[in-house]
C-alpha positions as a printed NumPy array, in Angstrom:
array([[ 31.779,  -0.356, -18.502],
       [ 33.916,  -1.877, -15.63 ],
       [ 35.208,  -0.412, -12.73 ],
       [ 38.332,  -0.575, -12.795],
       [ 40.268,  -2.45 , -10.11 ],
       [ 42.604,   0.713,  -9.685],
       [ 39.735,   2.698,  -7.754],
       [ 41.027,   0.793,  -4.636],
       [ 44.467,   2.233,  -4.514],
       [ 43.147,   5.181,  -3.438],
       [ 43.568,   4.364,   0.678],
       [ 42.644,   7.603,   1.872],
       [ 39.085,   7.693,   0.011],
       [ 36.214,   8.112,   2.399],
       [ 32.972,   8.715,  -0.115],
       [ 32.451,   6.469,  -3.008],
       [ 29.457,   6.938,  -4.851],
       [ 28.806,   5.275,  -8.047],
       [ 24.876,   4.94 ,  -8.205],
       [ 22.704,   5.212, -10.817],
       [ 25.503,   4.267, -13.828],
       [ 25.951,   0.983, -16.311],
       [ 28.763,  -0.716, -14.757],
       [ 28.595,  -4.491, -15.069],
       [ 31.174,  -7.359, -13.8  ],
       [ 31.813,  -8.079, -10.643],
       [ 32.596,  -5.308,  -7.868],
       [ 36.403,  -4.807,  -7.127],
       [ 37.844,  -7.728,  -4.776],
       [ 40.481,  -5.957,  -3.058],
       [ 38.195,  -3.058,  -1.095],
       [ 39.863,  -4.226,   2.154],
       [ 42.703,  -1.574,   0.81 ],
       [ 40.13 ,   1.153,   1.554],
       [ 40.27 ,   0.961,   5.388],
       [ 38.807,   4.677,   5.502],
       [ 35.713,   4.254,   3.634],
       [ 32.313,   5.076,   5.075],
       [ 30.382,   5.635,   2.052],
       [ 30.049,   3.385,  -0.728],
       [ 26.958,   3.38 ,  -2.911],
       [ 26.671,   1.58 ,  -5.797],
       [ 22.963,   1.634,  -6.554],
       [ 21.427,   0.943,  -9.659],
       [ 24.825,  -0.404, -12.113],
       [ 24.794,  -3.928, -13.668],
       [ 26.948,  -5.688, -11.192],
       [ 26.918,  -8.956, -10.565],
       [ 28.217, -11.795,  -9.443],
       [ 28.501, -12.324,  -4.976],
       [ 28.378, -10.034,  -3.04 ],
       [ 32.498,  -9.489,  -2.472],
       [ 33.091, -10.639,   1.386],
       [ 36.444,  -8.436,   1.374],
       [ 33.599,  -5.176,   1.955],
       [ 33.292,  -6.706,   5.489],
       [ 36.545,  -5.669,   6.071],
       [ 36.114,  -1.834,   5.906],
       [ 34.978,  -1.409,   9.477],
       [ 34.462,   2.425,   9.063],
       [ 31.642,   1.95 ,   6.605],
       [ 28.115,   3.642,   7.541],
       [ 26.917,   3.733,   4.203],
       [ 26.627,   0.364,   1.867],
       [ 24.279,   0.014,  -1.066],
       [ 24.469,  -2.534,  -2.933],
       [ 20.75 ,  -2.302,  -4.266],
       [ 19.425,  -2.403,  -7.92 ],
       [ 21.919,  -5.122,  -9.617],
       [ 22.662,  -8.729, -10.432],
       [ 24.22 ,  -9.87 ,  -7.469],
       [ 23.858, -13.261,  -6.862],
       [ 24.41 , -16.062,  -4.111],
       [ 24.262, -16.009,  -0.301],
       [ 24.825, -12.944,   2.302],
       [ 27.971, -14.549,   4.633],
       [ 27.654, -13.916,   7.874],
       [ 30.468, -11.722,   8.22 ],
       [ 28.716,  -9.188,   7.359],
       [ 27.223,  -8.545,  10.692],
       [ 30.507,  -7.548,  11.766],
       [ 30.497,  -4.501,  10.294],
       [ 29.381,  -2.423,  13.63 ],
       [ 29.558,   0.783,  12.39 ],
       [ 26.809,   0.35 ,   9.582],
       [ 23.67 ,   2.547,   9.502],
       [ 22.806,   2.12 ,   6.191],
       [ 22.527,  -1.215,   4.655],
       [ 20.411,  -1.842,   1.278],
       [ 21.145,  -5.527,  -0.769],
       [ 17.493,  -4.888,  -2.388],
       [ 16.747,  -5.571,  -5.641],
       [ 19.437,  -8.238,  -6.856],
       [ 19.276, -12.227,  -7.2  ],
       [ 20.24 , -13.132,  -3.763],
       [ 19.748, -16.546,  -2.179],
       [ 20.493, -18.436,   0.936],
       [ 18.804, -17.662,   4.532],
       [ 19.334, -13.771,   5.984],
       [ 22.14 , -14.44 ,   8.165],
       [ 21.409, -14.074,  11.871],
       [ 24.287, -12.492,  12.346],
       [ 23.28 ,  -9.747,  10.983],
       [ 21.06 ,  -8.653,  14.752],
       [ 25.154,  -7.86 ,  15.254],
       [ 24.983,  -4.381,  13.385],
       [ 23.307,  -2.242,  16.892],
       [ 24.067,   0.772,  14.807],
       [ 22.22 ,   0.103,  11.695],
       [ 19.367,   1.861,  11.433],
       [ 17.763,   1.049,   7.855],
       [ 17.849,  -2.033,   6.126],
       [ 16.556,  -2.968,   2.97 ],
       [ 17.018,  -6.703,   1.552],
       [ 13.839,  -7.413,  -0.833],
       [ 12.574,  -7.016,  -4.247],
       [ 13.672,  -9.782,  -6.223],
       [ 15.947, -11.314,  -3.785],
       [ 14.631, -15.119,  -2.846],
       [ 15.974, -15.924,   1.204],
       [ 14.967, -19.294,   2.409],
       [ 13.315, -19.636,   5.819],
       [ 11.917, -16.973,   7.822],
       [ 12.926, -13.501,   9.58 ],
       [ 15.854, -14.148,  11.825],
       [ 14.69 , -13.441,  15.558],
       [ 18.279, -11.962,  16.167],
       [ 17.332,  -8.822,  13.761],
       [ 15.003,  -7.535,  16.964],
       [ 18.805,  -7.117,  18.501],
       [ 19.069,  -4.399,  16.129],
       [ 17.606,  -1.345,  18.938],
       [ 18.456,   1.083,  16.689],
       [ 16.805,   0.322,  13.145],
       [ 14.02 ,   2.828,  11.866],
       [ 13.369,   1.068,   8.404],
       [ 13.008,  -2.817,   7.966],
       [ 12.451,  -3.52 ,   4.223],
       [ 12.39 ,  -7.425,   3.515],
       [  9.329,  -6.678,   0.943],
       [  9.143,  -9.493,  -1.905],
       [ 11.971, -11.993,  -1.125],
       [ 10.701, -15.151,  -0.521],
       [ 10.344, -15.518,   3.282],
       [  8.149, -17.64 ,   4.529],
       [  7.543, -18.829,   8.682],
       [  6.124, -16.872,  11.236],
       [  6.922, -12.734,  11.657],
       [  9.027, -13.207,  14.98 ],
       [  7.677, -11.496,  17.703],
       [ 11.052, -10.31 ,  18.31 ],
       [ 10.522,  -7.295,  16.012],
       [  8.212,  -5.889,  18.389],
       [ 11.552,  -4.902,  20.631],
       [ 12.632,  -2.734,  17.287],
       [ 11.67 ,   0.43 ,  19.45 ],
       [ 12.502,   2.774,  17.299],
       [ 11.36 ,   1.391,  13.923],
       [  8.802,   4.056,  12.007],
       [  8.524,   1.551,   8.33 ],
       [  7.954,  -2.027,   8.603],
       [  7.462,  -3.324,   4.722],
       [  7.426,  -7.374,   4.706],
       [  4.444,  -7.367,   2.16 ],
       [  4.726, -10.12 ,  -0.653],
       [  6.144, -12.515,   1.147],
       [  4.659, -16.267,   2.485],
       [  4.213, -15.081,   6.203],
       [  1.998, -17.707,   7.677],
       [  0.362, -17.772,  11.527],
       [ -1.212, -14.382,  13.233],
       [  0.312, -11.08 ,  13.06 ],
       [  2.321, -10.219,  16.287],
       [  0.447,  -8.457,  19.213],
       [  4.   ,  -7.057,  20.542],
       [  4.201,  -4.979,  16.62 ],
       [  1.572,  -2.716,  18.777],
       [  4.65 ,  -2.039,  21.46 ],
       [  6.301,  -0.061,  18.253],
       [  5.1  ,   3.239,  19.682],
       [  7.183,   5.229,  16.459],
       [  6.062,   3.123,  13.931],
       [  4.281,   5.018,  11.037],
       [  3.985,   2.534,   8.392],
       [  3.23 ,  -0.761,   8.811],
       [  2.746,  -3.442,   5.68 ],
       [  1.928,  -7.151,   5.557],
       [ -0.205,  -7.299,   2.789],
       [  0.247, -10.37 ,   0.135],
       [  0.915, -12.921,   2.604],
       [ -0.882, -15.802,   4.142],
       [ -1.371, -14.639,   7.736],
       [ -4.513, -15.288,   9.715],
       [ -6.371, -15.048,  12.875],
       [ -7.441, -11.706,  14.089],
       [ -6.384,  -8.168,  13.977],
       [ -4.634,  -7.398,  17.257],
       [ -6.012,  -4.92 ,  19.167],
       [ -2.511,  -3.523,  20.381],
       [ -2.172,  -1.808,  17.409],
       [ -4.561,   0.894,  18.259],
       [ -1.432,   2.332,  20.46 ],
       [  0.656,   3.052,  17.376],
       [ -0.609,   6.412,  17.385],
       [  2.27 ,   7.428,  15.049],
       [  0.479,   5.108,  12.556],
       [ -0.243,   6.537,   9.112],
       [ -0.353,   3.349,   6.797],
       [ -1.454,  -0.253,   7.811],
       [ -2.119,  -2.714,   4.739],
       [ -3.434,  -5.762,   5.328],
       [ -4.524,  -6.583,   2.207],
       [ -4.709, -10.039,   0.369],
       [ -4.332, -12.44 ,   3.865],
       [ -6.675, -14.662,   5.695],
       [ -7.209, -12.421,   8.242],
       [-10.931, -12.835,  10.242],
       [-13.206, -11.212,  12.632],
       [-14.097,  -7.85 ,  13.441],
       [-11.64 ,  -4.268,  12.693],
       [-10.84 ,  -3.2  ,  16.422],
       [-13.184,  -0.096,  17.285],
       [ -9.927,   1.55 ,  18.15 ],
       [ -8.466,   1.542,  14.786],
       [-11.015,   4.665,  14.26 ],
       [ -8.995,   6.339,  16.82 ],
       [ -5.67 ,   6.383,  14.935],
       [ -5.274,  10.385,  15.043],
       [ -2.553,  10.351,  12.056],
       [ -4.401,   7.428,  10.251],
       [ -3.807,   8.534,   6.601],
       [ -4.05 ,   4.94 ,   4.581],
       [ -6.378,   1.45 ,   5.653],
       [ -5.869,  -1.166,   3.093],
       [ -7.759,  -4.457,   4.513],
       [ -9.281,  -5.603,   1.16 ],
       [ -9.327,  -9.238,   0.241],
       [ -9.375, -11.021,   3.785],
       [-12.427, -12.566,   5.844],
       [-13.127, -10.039,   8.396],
       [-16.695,  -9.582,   9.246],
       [-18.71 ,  -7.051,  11.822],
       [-19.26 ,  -3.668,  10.88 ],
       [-16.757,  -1.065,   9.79 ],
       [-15.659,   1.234,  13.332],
       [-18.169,   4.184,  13.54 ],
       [-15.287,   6.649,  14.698],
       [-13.502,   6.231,  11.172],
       [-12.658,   9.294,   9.651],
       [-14.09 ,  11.141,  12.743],
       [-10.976,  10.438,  15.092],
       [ -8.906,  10.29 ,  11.557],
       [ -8.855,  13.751,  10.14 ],
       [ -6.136,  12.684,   8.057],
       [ -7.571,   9.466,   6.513],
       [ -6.843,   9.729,   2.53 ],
       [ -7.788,   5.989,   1.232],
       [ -9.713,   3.532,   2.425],
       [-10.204,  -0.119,   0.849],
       [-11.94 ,  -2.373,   3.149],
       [-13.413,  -4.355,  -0.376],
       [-13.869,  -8.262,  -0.348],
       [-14.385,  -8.869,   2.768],
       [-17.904,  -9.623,   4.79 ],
       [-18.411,  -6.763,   6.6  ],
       [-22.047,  -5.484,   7.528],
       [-24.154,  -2.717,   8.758],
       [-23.439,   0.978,   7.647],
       [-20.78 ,   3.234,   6.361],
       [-19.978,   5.437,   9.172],
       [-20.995,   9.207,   8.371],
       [-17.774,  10.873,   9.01 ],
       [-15.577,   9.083,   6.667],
       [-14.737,  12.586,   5.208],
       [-14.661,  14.395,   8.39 ],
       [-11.423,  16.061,   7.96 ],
       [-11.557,  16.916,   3.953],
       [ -9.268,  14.57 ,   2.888],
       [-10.395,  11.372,   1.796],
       [ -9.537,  10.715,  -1.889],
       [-10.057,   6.572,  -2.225],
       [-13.491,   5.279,  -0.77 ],
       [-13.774,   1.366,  -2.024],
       [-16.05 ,  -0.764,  -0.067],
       [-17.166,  -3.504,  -3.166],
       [-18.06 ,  -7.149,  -2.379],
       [-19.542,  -7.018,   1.32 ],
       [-22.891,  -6.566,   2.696],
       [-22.52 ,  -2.932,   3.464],
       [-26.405,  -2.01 ,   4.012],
       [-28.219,   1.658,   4.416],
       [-28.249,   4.718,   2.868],
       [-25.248,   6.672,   1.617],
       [-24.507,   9.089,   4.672],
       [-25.305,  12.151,   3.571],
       [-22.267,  13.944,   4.627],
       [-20.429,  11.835,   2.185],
       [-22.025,  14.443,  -0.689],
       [-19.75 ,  17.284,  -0.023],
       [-16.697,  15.436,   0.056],
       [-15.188,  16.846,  -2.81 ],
       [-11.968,  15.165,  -2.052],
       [-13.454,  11.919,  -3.341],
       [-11.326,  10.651,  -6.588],
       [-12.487,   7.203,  -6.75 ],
       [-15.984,   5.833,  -4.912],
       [-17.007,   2.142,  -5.098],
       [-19.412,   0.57 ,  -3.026],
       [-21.169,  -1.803,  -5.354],
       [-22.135,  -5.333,  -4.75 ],
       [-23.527,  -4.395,  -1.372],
       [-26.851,  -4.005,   0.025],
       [-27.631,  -0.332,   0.332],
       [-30.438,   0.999,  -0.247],
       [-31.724,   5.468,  -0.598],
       [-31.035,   7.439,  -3.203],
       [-27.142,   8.401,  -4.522],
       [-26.011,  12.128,  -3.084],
       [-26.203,  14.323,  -6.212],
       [-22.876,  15.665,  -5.412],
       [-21.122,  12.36 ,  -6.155],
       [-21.662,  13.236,  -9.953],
       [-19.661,  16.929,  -9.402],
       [-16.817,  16.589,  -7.399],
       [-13.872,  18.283,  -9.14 ],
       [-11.477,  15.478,  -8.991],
       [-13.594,  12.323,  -9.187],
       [-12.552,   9.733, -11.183],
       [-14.836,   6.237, -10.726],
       [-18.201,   6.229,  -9.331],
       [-18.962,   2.617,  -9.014],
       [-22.479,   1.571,  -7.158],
       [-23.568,  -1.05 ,  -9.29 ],
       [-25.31 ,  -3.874,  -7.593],
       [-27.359,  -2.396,  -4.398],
       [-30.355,  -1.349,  -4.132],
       [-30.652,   2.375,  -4.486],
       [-33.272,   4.35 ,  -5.86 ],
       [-34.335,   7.885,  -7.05 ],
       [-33.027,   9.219, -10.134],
       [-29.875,   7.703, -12.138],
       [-28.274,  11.027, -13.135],
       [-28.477,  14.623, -11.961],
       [-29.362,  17.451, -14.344],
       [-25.879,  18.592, -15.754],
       [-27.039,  21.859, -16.617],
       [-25.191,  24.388, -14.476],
       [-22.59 ,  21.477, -13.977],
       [-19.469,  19.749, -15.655],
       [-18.701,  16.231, -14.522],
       [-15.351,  15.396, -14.607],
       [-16.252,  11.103, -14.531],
       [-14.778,   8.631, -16.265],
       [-16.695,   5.74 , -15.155],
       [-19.999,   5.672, -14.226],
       [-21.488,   2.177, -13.301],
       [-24.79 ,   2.104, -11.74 ],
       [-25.904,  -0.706, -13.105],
       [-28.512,  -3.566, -10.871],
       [-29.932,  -1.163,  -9.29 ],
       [-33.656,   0.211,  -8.626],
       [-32.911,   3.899, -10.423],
       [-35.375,   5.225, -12.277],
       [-36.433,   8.361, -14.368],
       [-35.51 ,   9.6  , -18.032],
       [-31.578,  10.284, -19.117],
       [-31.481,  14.486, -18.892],
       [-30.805,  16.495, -21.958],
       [-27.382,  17.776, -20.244],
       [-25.866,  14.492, -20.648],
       [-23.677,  16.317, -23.096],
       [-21.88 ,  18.042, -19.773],
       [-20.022,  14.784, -19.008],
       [-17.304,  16.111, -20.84 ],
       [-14.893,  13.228, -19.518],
       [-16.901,  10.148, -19.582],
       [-15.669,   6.589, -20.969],
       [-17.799,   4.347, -19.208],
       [-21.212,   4.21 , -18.444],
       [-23.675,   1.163, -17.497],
       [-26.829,   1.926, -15.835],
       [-28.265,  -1.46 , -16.89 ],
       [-30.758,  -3.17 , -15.415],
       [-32.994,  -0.278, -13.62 ],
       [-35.765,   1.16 , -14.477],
       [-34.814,   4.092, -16.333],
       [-37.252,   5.286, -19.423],
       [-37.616,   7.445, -22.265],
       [-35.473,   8.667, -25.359],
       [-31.923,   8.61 , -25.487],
       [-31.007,  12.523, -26.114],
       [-29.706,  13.283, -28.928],
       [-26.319,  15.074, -26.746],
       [-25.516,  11.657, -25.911],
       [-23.545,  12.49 , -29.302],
       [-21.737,  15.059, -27.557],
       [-19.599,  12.403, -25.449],
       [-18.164,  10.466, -28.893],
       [-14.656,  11.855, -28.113],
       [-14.484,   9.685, -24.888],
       [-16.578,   7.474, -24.488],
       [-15.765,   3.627, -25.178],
       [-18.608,   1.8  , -23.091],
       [-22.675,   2.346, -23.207],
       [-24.598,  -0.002, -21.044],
       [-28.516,   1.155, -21.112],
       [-30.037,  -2.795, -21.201],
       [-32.459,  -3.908, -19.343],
       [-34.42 ,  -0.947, -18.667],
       [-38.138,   0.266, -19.292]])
């Protein structure tokens, strides 16, 4: 329904929350009545129209959200008047126009969230690195293009940095690395290049950095293996090259995914990876990875999803890849491994979906426990050298399975 225009008569009112309702039109014009106000949260209605510049006017807000409607148009600079802010979230609507500069007047704000289907013109304003106390900068998704100003790197406090989706161009910032509390850095989906800067190996707070989908080059910083709270490295789809830092995993206890894919990185994959018991995502496809599997890498039974195809490595696949209790994909097609394609399943359930192995030098007969891959959809192991029958408890895997490669074998 509407909200009715009477909700403002009530001059005394200091918490307004409306979130999370269907109320469409435009938002009441006359808010300047409610000089008290320090909450008002409309997240998630149907609202639409401009944002109404009368808001600007309650100078004892500390609360505005705005996020999750229709509204439309520019963000007047008046609103970085509003000094007592903390809280400021215009994400999700159809706003337009540049991000006022003005808005590096709100010293007290301290999260602000302006993407996700929003479409600014221009770039970050350098003014927002005025804002000294701001711990979450969300401009994720809304059209900015330009250069990140280095200007955020004065943004002391800041622990999330999201600007991912965007049309950054030029190299990342070396001063981001003076953020000593930042935890979660993002600037994937963008068009930045040059290198990775080796200040960031002092965010030791650090716990995500994605990088993904850029033009980034040359070699990961050693250092970045040092990361103690490290928990998520996306770098997948850029141009970096060199070999993947020994210490990862070793210094990172915490280290849960890791997606270095599409890139053209060389040598090995360092053997403590799974070092503290956590890793859950191990993607690697699409480089020129080369040498055996470390063996270590076998009892990680955190492992949900491994795939290192389209690489050169060569040895034989750790039987326990085929067991762990939570793995989903096992994807090694394309290498050069050898030994035998599958493990005997007959003390053993395998919880797999997807098994591709295919391009590879495997060899040996299917076993007769095939029936044990009680979860299986996929499975290619073209192109090996794998002989004999197909068992008959092949049959036992109809339920599931959608996809049976076995060409191009003896």
């Amino acid at each position: 329904g509407i909200l009715p225009q009477q909700i403002t008569h009530f001059r005394s009112l200091r918490f307004l929350n409306i979130s999370n309702n269907y109320f469409m039109g435009a938002l009441p014009g006359n808010t300047s009545n409610l000089m008290n106000l320090e909450v008002f949260d409309a997240f998630n209605n149907n609202f639409d129209g401009s944002l109404p510049l009368e808001l600007t006017l309650c100078l004892n807000l500390r609360h505005l959200n705005l996020g999750g409607n229709f509204l439309a148009g520019p963000i007047h600079p008046q609103y970085g008047n509003m000094e007592n802010l903390e809280y400021l979230n215009m994400a999700g609507n159809n706003l337009s126009g540049h991000i006022p500069p003005e808005l590096g007047n709100l010293h007290s704000l301290k999260a602000l969230f302006l993407g996700y289907f929003n479409v600014f013109h221009g770039s970050i304003p350098m003014e927002l690195g005025s804002i000294h106390n701001l711990e979450v900068l969300d401009l994720s998704e809304s059209g900015l293009n330009g250069m990140i100003p280095p200007s955020l790197g004065y943004l002391t406090k800041l622990n999330t940095l999201f600007l991912q989706n965007n049309s950054f161009t030029g190299s990342i910032p070396s001063r981001l690395g003076r953020i000593s509390s930042l935890k979660s850095l993002d600037l994937s989906n963008n068009y930045l290049s040059g290198t990775i800067p080796i200040e960031l190996c002092d965010l030791v707070e650090l716990e995500l950095l994605g990088l993904l989908y850029n033009h980034i080059h040359g070699s990961i910083p050693d250092c970045i293996g040092t990361l103690p709270k490290l928990e998520v490295l996306k770098l997948f789809n850029n141009n970096l090259s060199g070999q993947i830092p020994a210490r990862l995993g070793h210094m990172n206890p915490r280290l849960r995914q890791l997606d270095l894919s599409y890139n053209a990185l060389s040598g090995p994959i360092p053997p403590h990876l799974c070092h503290g018991k956590n890793l859950e995502w191990l993607l690697l496809l699409e480089n020129r990875i080369s040498g055996q599997i470390p063996f270590a890498l076998g009892f990680c039974e955190s492992l949900t999803r491994i795939r290192l195809g389209s690489n050169e490595l060569s040895g034989s696949i750790p039987s326990g890849f085929f067991f762990f209790p939570r793995l989903d994909i096992l994807e090694l097609s394309s290498n050069n491994l050898q030994g035998l394609a599958l493990p005997d399943f007959s003390h053993n359930v395998s919880v797999v979906s997807i098994i591709n192995l295919a391009n590879n030098h495997l060899i040996g007969p299917l076993p007769l426990s095939m029936g044990n891959m009680r979860g299986l959809e996929k499975l290619d192991l073209s192109n090996n050298r794998i002989n004999g029958t197909i068992p008959d408890q092949i049959g036992l895997l109809s339920e599931h399975l959608s996809t049976l490669d076995l060409s191009r074998n003896l």
